[in-house]
N, C-alpha and C positions, 0 to 999 in steps of 0.2 A: 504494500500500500504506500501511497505518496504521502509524504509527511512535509509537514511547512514549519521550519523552525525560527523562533522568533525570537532572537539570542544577540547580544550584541560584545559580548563578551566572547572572543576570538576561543580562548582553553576551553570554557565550558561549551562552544559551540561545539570546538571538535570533538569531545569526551562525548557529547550527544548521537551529534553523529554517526561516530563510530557504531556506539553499542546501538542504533536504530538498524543501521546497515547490517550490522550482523543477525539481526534478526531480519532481515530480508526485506525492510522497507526504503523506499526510495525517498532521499532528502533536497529537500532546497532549503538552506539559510537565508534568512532575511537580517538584514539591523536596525532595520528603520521602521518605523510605520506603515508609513507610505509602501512602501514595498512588500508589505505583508497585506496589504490590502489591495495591491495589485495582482498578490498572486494567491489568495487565498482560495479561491476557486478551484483553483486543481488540487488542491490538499484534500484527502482522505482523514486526516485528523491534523491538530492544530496545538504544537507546543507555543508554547506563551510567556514570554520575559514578561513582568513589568517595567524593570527599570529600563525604560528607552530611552536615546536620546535626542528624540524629536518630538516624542507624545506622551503623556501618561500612560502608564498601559493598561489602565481602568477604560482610560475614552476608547484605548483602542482597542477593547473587549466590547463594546459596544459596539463601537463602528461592524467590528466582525461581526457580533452577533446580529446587526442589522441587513448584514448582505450574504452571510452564509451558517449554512447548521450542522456544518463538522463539527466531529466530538472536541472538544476542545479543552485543556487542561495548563492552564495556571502555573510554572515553574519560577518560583521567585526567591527570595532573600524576602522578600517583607511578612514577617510571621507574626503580625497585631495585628487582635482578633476582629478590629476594624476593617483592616484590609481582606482580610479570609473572608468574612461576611460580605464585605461588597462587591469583590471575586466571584463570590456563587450568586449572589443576586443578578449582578450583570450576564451571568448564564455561563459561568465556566463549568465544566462536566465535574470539574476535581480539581484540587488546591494542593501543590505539594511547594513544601517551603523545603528551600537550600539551607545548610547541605543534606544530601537524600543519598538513599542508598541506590544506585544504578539498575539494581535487579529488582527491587519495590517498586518504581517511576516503572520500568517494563513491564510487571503485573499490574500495574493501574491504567496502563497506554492498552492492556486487553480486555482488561475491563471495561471500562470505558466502551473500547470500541463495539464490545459483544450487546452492552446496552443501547446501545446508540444504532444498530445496523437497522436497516427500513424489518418494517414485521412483515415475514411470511411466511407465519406458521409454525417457523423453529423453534426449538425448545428453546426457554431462554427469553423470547422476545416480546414476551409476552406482561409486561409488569400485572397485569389485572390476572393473571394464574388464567388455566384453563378456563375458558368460559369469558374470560374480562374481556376482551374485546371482537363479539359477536355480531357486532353492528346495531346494538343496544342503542338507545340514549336513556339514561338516569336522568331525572327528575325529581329534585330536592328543593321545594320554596321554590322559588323566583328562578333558580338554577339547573339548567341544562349543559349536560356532561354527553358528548358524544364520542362516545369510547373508541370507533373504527372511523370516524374522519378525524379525532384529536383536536376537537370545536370545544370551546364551552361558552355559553351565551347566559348571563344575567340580566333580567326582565326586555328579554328580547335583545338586547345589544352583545354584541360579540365583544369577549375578556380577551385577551393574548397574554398567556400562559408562558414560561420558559418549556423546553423539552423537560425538560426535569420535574419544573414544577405540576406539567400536565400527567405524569408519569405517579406521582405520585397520589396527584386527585384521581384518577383512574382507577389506580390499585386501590384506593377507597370504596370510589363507587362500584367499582364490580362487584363487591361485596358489601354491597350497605350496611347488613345487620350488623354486621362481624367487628370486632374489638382487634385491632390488629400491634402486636406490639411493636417497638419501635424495630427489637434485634430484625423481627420478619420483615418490615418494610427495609432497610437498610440492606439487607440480603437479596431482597427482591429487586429492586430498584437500583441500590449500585452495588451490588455483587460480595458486598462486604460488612458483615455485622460487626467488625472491630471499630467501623465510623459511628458507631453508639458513643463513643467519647467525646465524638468531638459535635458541632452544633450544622453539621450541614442540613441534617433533615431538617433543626426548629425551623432554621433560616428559610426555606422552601415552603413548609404551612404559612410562616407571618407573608412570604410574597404570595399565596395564595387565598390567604385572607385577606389582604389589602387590594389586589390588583380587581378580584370580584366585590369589594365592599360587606362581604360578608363574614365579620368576625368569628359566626359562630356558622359555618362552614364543614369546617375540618373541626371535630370536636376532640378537647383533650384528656382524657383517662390517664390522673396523676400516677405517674411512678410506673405506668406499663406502657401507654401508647396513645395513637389516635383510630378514629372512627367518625366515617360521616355523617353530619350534623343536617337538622334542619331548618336551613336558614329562615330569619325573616326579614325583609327589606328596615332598615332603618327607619326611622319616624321622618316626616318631612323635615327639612331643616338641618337634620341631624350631618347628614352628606354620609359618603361611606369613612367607618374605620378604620 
């Protein structure tokens, strides 16, 4: 697979490099912004500096995220838990702070990529389990979940969700009843129940809370998990949460 490395530091560029190639991916370095956004389209997935020196590389996870939906994962030096939160929020698939262990960054580049590949059918790709996405729409309050287009629409207007963040309301709605706890969604969703430590999932309900106005949305079950709620529109005046 083609890989778009966004590095501007010349050693850890090659250090990257190298161990991608050995695993049989194809690379283009970038250093700049601009150049990563000129070439991000051919990339199959999307390593990511922050510290650039032409752009923030917060603006320029946005800009990405606005013109392409490679998996995309975060390689940085900045390890406050400011930046990590607004890393995943702007829609990075995964956050790994420098320095990392080279063989860890390769198990999260296939993770990643096995959540991220288009669904069809394969085991795996399915975040909603067997059954989650049958060309269903869920229907919660005001809230429309279209589980096989990957839609969700609050009282008729269309929400835009991250990959992630739709992934996770998904695995919700497919199973409405059900109390799901955090280890299960974590493993479901990104491949890894050891990110129970850290705060990627909170971060992904509060943008799914917020982006649909619907606080009580994703409902929370202290000390185990979430499960879908059922919303009710705010009171006039109110605006959304």
């Amino acid at each position: 697979m083609h890989a778009l490395l966004v590095e501007d530091d010349d050693r850890m560029a090659r250090a990257l490099g190298t161990a991608l190639a050995q695993r049989g991916h194809t690379v283009r370095r970038v250093g700049r912004a601009l150049d990563a956004l000129r070439h991000v389209h051919e990339a199959g997935f999307v390593l990511l500096d922050l510290g650039l020196p032409d752009l923030d590389g917060l603006e320029l996870l946005r800009r990405l995220r606005a013109v392409c939906d490679a998996p995309l994962i975060v390689v940085t030096a900045r390890c406050e838990e400011r930046d990590i939160v607004q890393g995943l929020r702007a829609g990075a698939d995964d956050y790994v702070v420098k320095p990392f262990r080279m063989a860890e960054l390769m198990a999260r580049i296939d993770t990643v990529r096995r959540r991220t590949e288009p669904r069809s059918g394969r085991a795996g790709a399915d975040p909603g389990g067997a059954g989650g996405f049958d060309g269903r729409t869920v229907r919660t309050g005001d809230v429309e979940v279209d589980l096989a287009g990957r839609t969700v629409r609050v009282a008729g207007v269309d929400v835009r969700l991250t990959r992630r963040e739709f992934d996770v309301l998904a695995f919700l709605a497919a199973r409405p009843d059900e109390v799901h706890s955090r280890e299960v969604i974590l493993d479901r969703i990104w491949g890894d129940v050891f990110l129970a430590a850290s705060r990627s999932l909170d971060v992904h309900v509060a943008g799914i809370r917020a982006k649909t106005g619907r606080s009580d949305l994703v409902r929370t079950v202290r000390g185990f998990g979430y499960q879908l709620g059922s919303p009710t529109a705010p009171a006039q005046g109110d605006g959304a949460r």
